[in-house]
mmCIF file of the N, C-alpha and C atoms, coordinates in Angstrom:
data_MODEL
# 
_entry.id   MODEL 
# 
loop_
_atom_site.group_PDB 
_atom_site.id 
_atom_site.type_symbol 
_atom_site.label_atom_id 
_atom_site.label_alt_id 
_atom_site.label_comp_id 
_atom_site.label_asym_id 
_atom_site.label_entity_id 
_atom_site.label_seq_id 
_atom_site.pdbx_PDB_ins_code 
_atom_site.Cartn_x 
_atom_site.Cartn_y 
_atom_site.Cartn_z 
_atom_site.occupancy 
_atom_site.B_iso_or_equiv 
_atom_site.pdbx_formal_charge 
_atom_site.auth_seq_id 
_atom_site.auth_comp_id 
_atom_site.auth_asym_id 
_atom_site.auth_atom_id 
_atom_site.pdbx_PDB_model_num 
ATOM 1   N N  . UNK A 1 1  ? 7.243   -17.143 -6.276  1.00 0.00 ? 1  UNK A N  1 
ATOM 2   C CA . UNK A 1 1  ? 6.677   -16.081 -5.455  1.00 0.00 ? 1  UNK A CA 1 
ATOM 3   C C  . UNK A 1 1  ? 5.190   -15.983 -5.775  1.00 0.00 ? 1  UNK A C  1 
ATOM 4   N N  . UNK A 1 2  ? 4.452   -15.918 -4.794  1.00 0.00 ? 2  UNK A N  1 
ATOM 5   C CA . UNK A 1 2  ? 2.975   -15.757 -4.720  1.00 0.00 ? 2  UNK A CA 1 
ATOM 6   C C  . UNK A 1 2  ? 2.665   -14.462 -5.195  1.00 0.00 ? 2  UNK A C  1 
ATOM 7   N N  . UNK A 1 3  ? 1.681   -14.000 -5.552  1.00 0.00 ? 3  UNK A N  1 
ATOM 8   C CA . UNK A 1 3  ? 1.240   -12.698 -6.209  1.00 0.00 ? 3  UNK A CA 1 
ATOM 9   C C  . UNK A 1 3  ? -0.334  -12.390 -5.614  1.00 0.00 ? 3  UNK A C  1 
ATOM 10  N N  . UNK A 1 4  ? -0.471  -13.301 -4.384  1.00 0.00 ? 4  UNK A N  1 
ATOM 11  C CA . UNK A 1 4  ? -2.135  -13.059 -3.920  1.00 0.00 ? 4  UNK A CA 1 
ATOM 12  C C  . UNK A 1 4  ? -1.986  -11.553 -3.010  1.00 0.00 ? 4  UNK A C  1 
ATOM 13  N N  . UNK A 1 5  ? -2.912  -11.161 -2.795  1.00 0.00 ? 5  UNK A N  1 
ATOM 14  C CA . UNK A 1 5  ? -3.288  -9.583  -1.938  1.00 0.00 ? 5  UNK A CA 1 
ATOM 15  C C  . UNK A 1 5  ? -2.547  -9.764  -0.893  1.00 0.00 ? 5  UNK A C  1 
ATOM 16  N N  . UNK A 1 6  ? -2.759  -10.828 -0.181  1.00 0.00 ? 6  UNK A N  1 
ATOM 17  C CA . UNK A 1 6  ? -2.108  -10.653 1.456   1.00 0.00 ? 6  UNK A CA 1 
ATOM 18  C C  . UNK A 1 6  ? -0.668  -10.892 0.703   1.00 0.00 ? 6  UNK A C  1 
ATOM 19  N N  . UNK A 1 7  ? -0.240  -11.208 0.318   1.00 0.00 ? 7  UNK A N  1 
ATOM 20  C CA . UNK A 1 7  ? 0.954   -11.938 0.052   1.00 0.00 ? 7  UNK A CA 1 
ATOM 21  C C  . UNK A 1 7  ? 1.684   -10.528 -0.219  1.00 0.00 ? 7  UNK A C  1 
ATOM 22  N N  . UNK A 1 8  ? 1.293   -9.419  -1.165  1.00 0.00 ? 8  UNK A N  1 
ATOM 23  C CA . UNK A 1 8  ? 1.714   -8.201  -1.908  1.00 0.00 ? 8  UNK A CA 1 
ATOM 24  C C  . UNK A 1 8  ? 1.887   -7.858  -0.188  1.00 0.00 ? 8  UNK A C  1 
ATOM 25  N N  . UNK A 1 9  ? 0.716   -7.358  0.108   1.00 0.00 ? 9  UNK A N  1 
ATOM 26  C CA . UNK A 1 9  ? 0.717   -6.789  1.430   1.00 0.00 ? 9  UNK A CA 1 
ATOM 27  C C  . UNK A 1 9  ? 1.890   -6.829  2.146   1.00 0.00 ? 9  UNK A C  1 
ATOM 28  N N  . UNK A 1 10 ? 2.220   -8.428  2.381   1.00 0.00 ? 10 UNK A N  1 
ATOM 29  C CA . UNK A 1 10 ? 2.515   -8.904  3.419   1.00 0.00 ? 10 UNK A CA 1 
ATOM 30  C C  . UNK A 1 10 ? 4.423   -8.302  2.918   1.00 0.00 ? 10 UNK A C  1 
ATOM 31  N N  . UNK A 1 11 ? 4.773   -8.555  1.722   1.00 0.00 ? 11 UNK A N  1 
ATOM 32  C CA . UNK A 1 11 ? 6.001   -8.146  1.658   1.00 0.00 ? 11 UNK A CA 1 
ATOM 33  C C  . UNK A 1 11 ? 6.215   -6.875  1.364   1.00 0.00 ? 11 UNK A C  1 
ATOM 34  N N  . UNK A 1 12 ? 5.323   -5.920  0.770   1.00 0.00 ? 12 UNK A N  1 
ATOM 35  C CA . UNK A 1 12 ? 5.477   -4.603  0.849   1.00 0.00 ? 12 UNK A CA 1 
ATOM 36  C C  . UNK A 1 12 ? 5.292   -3.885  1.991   1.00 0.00 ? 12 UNK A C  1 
ATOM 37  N N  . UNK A 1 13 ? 4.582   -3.978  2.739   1.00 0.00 ? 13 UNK A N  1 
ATOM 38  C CA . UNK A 1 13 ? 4.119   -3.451  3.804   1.00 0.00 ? 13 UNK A CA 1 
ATOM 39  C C  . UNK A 1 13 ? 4.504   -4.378  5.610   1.00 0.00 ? 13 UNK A C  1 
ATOM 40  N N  . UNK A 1 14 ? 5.170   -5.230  4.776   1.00 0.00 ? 14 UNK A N  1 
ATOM 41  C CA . UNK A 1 14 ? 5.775   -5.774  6.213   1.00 0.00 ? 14 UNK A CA 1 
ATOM 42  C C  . UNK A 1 14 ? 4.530   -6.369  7.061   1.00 0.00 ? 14 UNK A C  1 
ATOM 43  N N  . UNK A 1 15 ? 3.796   -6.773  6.659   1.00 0.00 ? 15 UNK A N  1 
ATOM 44  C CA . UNK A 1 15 ? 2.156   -6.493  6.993   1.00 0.00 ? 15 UNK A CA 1 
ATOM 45  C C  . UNK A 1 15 ? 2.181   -7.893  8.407   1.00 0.00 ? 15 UNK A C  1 
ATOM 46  N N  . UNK A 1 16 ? 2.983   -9.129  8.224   1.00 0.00 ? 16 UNK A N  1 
ATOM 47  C CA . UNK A 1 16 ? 3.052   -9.583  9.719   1.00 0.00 ? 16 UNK A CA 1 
ATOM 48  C C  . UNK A 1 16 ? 3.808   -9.544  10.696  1.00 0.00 ? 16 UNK A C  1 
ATOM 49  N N  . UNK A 1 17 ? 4.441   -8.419  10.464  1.00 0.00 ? 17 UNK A N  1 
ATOM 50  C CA . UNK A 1 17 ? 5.397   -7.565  11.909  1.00 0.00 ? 17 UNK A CA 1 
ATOM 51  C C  . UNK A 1 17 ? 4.298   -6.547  12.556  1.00 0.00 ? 17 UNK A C  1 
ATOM 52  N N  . UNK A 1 18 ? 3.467   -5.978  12.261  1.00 0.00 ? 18 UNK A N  1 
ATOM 53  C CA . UNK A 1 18 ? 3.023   -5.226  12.209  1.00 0.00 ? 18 UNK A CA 1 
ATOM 54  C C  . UNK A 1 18 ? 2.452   -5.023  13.909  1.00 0.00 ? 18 UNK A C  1 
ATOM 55  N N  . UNK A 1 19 ? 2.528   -4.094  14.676  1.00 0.00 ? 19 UNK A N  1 
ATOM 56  C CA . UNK A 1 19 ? 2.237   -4.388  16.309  1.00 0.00 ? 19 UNK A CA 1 
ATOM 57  C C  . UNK A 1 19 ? 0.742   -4.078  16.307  1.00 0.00 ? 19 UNK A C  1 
ATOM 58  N N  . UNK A 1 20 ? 0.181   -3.521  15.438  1.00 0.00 ? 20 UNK A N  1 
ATOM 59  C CA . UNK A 1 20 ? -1.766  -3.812  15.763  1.00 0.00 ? 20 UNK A CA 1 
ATOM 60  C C  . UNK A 1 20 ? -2.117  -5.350  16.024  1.00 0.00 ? 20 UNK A C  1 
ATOM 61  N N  . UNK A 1 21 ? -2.554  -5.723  17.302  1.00 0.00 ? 21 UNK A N  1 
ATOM 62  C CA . UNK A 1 21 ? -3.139  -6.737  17.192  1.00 0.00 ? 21 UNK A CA 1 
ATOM 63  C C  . UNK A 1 21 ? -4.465  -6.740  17.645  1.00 0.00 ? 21 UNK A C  1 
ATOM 64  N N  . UNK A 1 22 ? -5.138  -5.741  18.300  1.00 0.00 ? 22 UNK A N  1 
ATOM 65  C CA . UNK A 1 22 ? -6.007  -5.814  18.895  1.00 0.00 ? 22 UNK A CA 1 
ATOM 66  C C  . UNK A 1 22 ? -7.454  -5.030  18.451  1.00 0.00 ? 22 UNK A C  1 
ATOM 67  N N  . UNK A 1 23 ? -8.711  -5.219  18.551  1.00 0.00 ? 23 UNK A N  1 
ATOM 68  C CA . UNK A 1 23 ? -9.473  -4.427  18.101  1.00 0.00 ? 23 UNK A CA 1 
ATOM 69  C C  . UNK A 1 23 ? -9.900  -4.602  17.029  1.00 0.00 ? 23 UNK A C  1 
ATOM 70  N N  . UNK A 1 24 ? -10.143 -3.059  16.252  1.00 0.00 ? 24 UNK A N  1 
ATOM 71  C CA . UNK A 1 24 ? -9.855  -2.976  14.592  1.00 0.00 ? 24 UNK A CA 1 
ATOM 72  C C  . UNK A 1 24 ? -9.038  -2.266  13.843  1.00 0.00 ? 24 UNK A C  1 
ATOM 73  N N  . UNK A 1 25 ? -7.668  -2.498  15.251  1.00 0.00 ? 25 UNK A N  1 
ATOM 74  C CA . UNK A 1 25 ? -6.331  -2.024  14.299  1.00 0.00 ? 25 UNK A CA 1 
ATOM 75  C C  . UNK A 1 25 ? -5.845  -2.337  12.958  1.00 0.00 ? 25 UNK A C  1 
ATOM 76  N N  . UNK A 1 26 ? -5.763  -3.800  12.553  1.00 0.00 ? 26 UNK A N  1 
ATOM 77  C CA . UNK A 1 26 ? -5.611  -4.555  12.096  1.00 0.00 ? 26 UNK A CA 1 
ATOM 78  C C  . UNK A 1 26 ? -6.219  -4.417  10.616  1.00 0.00 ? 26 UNK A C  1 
ATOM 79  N N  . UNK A 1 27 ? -7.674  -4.880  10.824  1.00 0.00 ? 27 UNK A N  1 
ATOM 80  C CA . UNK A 1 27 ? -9.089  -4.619  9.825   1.00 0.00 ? 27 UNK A CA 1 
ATOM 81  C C  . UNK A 1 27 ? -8.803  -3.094  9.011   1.00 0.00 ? 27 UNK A C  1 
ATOM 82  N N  . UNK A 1 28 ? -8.436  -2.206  10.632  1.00 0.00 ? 28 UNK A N  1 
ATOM 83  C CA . UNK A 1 28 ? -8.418  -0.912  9.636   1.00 0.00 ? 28 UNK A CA 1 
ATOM 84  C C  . UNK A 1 28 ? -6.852  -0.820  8.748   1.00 0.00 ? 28 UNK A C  1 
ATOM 85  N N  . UNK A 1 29 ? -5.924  -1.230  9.378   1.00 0.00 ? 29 UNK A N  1 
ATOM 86  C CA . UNK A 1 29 ? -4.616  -0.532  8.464   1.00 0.00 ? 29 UNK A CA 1 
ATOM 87  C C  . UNK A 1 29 ? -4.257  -1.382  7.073   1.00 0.00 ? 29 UNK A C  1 
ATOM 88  N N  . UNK A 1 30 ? -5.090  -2.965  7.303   1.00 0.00 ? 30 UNK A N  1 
ATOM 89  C CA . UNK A 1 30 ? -5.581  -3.733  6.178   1.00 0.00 ? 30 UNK A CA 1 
ATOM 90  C C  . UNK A 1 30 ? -6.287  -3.222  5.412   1.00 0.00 ? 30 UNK A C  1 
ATOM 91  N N  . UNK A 1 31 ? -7.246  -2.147  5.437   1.00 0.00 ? 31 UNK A N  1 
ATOM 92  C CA . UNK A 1 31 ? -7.953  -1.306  4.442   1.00 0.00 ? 31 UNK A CA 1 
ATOM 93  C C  . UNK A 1 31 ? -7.383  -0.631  3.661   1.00 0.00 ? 31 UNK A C  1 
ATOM 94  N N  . UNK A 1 32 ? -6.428  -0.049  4.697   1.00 0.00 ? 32 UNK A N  1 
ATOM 95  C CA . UNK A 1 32 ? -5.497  1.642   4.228   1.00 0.00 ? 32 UNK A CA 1 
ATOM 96  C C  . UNK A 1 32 ? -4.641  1.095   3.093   1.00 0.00 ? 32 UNK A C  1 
ATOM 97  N N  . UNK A 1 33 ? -4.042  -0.052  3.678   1.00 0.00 ? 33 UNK A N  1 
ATOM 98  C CA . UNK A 1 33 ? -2.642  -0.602  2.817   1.00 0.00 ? 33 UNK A CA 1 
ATOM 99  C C  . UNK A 1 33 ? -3.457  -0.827  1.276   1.00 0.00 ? 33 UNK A C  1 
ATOM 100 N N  . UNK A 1 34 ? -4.516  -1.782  1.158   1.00 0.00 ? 34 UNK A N  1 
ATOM 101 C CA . UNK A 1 34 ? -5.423  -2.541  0.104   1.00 0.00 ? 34 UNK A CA 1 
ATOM 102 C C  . UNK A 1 34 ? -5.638  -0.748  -0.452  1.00 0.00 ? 34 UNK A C  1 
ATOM 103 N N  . UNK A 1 35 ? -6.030  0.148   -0.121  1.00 0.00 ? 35 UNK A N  1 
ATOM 104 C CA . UNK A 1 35 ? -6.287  1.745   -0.699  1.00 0.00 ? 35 UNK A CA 1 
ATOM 105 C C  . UNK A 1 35 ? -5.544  1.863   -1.427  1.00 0.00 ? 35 UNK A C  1 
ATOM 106 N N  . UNK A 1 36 ? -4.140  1.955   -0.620  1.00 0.00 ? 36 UNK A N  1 
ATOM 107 C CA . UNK A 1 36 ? -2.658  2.322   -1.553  1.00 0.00 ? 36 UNK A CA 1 
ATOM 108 C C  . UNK A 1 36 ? -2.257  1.577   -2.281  1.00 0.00 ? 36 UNK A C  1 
ATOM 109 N N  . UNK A 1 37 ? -2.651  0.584   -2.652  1.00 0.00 ? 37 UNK A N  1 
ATOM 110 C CA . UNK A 1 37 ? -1.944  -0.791  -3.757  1.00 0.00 ? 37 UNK A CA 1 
ATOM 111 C C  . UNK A 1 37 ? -2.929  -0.399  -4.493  1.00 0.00 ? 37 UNK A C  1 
ATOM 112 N N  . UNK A 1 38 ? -4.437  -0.144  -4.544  1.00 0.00 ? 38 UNK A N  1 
ATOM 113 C CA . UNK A 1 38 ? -4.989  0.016   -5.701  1.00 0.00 ? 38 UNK A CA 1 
ATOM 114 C C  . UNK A 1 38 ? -5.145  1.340   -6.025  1.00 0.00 ? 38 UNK A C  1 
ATOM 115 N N  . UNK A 1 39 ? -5.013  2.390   -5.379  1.00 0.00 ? 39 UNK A N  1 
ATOM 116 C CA . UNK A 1 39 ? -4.039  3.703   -5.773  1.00 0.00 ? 39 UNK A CA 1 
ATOM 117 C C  . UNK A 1 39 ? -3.126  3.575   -6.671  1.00 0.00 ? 39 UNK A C  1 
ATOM 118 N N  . UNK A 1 40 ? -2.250  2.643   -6.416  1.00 0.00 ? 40 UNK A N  1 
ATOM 119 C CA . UNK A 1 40 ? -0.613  2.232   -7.113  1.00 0.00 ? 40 UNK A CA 1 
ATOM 120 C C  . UNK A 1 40 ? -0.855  1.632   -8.234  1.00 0.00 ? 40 UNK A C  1 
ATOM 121 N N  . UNK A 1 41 ? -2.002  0.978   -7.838  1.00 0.00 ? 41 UNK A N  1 
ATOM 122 C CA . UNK A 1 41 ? -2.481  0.075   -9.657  1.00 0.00 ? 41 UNK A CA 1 
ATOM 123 C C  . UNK A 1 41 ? -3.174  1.067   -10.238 1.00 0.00 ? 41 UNK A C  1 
ATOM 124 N N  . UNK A 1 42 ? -4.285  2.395   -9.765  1.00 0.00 ? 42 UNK A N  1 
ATOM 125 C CA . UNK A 1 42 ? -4.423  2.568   -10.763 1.00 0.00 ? 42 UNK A CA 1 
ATOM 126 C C  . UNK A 1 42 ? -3.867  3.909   -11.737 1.00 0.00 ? 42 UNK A C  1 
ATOM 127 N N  . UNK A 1 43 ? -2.472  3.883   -11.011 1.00 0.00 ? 43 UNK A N  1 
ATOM 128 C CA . UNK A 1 43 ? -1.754  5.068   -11.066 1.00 0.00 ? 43 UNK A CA 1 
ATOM 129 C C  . UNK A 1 43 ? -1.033  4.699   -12.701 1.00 0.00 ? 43 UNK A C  1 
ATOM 130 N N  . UNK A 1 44 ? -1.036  3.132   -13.119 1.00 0.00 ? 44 UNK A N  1 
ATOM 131 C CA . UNK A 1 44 ? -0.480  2.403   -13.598 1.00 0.00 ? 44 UNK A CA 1 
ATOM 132 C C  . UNK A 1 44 ? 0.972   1.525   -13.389 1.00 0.00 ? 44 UNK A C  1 
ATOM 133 N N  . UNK A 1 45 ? 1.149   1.291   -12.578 1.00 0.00 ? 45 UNK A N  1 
ATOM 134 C CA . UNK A 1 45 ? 2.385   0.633   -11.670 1.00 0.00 ? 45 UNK A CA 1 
ATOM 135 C C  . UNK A 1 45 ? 1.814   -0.717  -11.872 1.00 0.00 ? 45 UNK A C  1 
ATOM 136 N N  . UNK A 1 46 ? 2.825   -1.441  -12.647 1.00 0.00 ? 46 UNK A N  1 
ATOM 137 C CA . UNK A 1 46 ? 2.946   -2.662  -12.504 1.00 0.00 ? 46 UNK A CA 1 
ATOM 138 C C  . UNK A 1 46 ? 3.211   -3.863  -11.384 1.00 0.00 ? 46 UNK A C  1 
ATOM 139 N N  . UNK A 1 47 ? 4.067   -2.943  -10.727 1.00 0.00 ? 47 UNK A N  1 
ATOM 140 C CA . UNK A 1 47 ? 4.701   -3.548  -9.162  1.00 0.00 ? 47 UNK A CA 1 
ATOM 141 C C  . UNK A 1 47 ? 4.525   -2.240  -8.136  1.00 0.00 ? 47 UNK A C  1 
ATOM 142 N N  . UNK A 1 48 ? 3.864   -3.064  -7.231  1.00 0.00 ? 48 UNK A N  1 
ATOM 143 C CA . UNK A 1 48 ? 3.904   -1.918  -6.208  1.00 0.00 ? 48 UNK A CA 1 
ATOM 144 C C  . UNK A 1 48 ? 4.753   -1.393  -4.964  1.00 0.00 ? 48 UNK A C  1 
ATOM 145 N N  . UNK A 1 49 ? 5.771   -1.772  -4.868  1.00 0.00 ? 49 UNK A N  1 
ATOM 146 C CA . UNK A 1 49 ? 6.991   -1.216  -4.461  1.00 0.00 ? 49 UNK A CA 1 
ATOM 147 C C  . UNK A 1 49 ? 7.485   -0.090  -5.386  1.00 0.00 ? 49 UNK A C  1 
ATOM 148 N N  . UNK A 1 50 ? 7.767   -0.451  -6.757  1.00 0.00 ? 50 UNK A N  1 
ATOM 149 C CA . UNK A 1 50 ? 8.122   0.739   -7.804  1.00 0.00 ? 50 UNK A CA 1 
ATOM 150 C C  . UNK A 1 50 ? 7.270   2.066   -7.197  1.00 0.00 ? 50 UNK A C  1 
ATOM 151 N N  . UNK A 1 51 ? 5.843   1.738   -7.249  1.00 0.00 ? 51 UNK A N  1 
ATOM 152 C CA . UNK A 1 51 ? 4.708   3.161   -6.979  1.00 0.00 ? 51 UNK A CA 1 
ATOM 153 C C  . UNK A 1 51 ? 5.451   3.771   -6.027  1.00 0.00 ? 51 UNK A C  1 
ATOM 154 N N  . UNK A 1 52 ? 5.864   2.796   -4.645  1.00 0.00 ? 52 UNK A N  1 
ATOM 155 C CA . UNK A 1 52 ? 5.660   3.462   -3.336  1.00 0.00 ? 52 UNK A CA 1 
ATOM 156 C C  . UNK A 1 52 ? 7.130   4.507   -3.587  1.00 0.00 ? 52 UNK A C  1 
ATOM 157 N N  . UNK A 1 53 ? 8.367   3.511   -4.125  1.00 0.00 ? 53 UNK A N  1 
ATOM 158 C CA . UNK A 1 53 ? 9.138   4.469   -3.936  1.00 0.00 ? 53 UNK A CA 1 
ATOM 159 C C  . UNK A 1 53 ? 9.025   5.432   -4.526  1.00 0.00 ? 53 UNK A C  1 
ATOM 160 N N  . UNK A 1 54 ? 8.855   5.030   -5.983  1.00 0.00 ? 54 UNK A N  1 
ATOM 161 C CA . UNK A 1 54 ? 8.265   6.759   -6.490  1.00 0.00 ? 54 UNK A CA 1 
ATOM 162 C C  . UNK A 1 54 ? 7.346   7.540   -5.707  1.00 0.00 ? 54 UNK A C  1 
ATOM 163 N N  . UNK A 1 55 ? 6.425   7.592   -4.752  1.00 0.00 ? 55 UNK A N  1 
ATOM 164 C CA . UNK A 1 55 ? 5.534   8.164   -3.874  1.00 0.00 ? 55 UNK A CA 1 
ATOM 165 C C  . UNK A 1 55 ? 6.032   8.504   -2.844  1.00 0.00 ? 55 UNK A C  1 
ATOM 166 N N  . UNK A 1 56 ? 7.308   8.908   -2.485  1.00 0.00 ? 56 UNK A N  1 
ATOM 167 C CA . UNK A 1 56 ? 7.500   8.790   -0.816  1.00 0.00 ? 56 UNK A CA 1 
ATOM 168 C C  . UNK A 1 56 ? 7.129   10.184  -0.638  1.00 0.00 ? 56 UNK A C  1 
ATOM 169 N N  . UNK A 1 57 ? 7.029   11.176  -0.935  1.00 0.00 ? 57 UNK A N  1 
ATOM 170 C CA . UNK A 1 57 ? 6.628   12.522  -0.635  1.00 0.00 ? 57 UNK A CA 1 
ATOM 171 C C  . UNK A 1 57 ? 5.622   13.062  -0.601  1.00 0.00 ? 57 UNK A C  1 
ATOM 172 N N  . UNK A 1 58 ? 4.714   13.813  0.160   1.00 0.00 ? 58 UNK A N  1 
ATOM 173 C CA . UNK A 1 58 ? 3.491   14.220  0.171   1.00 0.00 ? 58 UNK A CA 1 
ATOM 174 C C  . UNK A 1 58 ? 3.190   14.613  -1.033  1.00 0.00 ? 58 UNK A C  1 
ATOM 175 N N  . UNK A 1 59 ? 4.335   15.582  -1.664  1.00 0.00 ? 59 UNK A N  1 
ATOM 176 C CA . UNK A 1 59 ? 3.609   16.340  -2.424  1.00 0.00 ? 59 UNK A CA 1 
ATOM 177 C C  . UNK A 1 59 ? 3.674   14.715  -4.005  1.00 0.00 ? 59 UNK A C  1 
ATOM 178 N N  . UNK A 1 60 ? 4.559   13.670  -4.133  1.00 0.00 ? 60 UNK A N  1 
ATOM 179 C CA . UNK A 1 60 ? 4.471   12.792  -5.040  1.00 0.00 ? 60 UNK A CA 1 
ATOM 180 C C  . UNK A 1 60 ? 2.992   12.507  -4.509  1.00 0.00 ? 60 UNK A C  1 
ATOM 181 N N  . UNK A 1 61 ? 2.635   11.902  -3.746  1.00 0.00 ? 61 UNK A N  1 
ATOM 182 C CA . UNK A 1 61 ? 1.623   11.330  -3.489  1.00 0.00 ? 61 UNK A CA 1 
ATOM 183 C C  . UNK A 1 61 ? 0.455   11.969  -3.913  1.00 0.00 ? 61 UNK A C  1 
ATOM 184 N N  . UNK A 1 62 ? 0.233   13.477  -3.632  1.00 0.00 ? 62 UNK A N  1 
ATOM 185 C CA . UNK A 1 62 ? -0.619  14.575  -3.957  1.00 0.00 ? 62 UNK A CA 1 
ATOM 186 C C  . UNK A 1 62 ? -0.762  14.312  -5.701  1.00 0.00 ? 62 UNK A C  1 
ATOM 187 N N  . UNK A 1 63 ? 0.115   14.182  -6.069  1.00 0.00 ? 63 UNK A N  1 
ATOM 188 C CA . UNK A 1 63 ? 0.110   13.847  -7.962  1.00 0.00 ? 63 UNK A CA 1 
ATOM 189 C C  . UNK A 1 63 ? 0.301   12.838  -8.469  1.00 0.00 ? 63 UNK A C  1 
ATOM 190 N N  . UNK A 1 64 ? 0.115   11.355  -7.732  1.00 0.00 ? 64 UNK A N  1 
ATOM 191 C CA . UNK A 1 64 ? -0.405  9.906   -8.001  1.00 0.00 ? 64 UNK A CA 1 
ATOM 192 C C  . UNK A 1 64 ? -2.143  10.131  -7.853  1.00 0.00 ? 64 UNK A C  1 
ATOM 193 N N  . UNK A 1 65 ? -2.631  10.953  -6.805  1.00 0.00 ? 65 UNK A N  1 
ATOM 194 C CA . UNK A 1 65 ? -4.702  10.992  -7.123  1.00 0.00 ? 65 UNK A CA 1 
ATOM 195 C C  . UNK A 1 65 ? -4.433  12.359  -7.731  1.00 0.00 ? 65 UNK A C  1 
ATOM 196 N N  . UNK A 1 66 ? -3.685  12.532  -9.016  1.00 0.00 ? 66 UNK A N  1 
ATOM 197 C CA . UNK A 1 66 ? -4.102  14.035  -9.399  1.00 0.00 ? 66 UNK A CA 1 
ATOM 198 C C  . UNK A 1 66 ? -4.578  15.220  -8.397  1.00 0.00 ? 66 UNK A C  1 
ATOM 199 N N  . UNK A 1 67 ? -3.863  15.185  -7.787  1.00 0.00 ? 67 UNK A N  1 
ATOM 200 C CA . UNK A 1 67 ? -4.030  16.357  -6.424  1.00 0.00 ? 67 UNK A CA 1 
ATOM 201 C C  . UNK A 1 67 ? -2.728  17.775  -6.659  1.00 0.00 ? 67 UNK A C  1 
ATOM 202 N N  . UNK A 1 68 ? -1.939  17.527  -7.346  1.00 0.00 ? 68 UNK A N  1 
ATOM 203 C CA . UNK A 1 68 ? -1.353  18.753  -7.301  1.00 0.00 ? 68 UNK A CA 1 
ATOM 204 C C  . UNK A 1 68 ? -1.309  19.832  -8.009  1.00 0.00 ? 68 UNK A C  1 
# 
């Protein structure tokens, strides 16, 4: 298994199903995702699936950037 950025992306985030094709759909939700993986890294998460599921809730998420 590969461990490059698109690659994380691509299996966490489902990232080439994805129906943006046009524009800077794409460019932008490629930003957002790359945000939340290094959110997730520097939350200390080794794997970033672990982060997300631990994160599924606003208010988890609110206290991964020290927000709550």
């Amino acid at each position: 298994m590969f461990t490059t950025p698109e690659n994380v992306r691509d299996v966490t985030f489902d990232e080439d199903a994805a129906a943006s094709r046009t524009g800077y759909g794409p460019v932008n939700l490629a930003t957002i995702r790359a945000a939340i993986i290094a959110a997730i890294k520097d939350a200390g998460y080794l794997h970033v699936p672990e982060g997300r599921r631990d994160h599924t809730t606003p208010a988890e998420t609110l206290c991964l950037h020290g927000l709550d």
